[in-house]
C-alpha positions as CSV (number, residue, x, y, z in Angstrom):
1,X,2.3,42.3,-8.3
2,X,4.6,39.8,-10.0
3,X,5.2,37.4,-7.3
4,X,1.4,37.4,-6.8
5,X,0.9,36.1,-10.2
6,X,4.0,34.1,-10.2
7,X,2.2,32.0,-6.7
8,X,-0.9,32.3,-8.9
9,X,0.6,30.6,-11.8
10,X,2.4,27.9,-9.4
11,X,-1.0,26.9,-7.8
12,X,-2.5,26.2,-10.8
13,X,0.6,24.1,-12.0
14,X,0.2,21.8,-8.7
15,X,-3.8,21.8,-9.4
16,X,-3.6,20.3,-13.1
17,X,-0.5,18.3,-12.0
18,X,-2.9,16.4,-8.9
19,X,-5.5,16.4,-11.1
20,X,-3.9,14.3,-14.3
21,X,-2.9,11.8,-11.2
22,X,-6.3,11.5,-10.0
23,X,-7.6,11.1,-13.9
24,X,-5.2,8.3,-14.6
25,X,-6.1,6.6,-11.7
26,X,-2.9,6.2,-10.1
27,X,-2.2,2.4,-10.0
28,X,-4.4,1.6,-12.8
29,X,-7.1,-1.0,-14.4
30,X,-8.6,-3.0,-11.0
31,X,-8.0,-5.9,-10.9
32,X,-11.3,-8.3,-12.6
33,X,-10.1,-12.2,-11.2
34,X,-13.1,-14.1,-10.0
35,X,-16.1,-11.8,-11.4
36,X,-18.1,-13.1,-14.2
37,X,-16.9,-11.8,-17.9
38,X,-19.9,-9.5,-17.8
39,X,-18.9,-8.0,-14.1
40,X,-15.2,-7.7,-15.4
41,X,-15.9,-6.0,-19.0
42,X,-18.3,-3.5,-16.8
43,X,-15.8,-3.2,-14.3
44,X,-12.7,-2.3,-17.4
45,X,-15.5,-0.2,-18.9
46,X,-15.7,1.9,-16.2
47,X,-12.2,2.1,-15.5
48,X,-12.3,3.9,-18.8
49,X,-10.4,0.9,-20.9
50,X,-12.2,0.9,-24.4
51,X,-14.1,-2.6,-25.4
52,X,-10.9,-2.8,-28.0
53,X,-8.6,-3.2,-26.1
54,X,-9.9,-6.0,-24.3
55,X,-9.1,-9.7,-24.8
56,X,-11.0,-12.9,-23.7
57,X,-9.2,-16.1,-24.1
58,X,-10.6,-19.5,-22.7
59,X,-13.6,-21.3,-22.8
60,X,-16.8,-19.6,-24.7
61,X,-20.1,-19.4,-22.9
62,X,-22.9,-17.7,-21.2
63,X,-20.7,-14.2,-19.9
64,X,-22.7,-13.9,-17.2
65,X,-21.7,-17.9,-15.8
66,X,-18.0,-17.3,-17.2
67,X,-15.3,-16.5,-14.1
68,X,-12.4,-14.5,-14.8
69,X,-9.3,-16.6,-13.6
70,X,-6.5,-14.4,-14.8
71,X,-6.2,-10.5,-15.7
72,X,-3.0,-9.7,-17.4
73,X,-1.7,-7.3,-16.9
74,X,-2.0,-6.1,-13.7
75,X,-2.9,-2.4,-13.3
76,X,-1.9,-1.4,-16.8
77,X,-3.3,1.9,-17.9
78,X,-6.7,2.3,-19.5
79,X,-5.5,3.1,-23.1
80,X,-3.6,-0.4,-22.9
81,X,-5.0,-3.7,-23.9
82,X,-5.7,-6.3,-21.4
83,X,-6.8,-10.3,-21.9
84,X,-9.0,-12.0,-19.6
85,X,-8.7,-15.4,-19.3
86,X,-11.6,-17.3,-18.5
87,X,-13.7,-20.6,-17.6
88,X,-16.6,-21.9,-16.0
89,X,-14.8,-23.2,-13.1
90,X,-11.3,-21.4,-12.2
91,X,-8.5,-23.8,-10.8
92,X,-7.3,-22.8,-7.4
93,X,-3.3,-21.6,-7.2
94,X,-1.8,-20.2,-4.4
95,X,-0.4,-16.5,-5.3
96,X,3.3,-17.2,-5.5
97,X,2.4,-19.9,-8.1
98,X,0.7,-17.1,-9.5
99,X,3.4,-14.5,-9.7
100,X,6.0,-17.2,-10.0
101,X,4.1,-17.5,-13.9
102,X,3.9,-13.7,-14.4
103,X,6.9,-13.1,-13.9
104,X,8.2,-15.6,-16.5
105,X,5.8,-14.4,-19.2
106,X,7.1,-10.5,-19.1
């Protein structure tokens, strides 16, 4: 009887434990560069990050003409804030320019 409610007991451990993974998403917010500010506050929103904790930086406009150019940072949890830089028309970097500059600001 007690190693039946001992496995019992361990089951429901590794349930809750998978499940807490699955809730937090595992690697985080996605990633929002190059939808329009509306796409990419609906896309955080969903992803559970409250309107609070997001940022917009950049030029002011129409949200639905605006492009995301940079989401920093990457793959934070929901609860953290994130800032979305943005402008009508995004200049072109390779990614290792990209990182290169990420890395530096941390």
């Amino acid at each position: 009887m007690k190693s039946g409610v001992v496995r019992v007991v361990g089951v429901v451990a590794v349930a809750a434990f998978v499940l807490v993974l699955v809730g937090c998403g595992g690697s985080g917010t996605p990633d929002t560069e190059g939808q329009t500010l509306a796409q990419a506050q609906q896309t955080l929103r969903d992803a559970g990050v409250p309107d609070g904790n997001i940022t917009v930086t950049g030029e002011s406009g129409d949200p639905n003409e605006l492009i995301v150019c940079d989401h920093d940072p990457d793959g934070v949890a929901p609860s953290q804030p994130v800032t979305l830089e943005v402008a009508q028309n995004c200049q072109q970097e390779d990614d290792s320019d990209r990182k290169r500059k990420k890395r530096k600001r941390r």
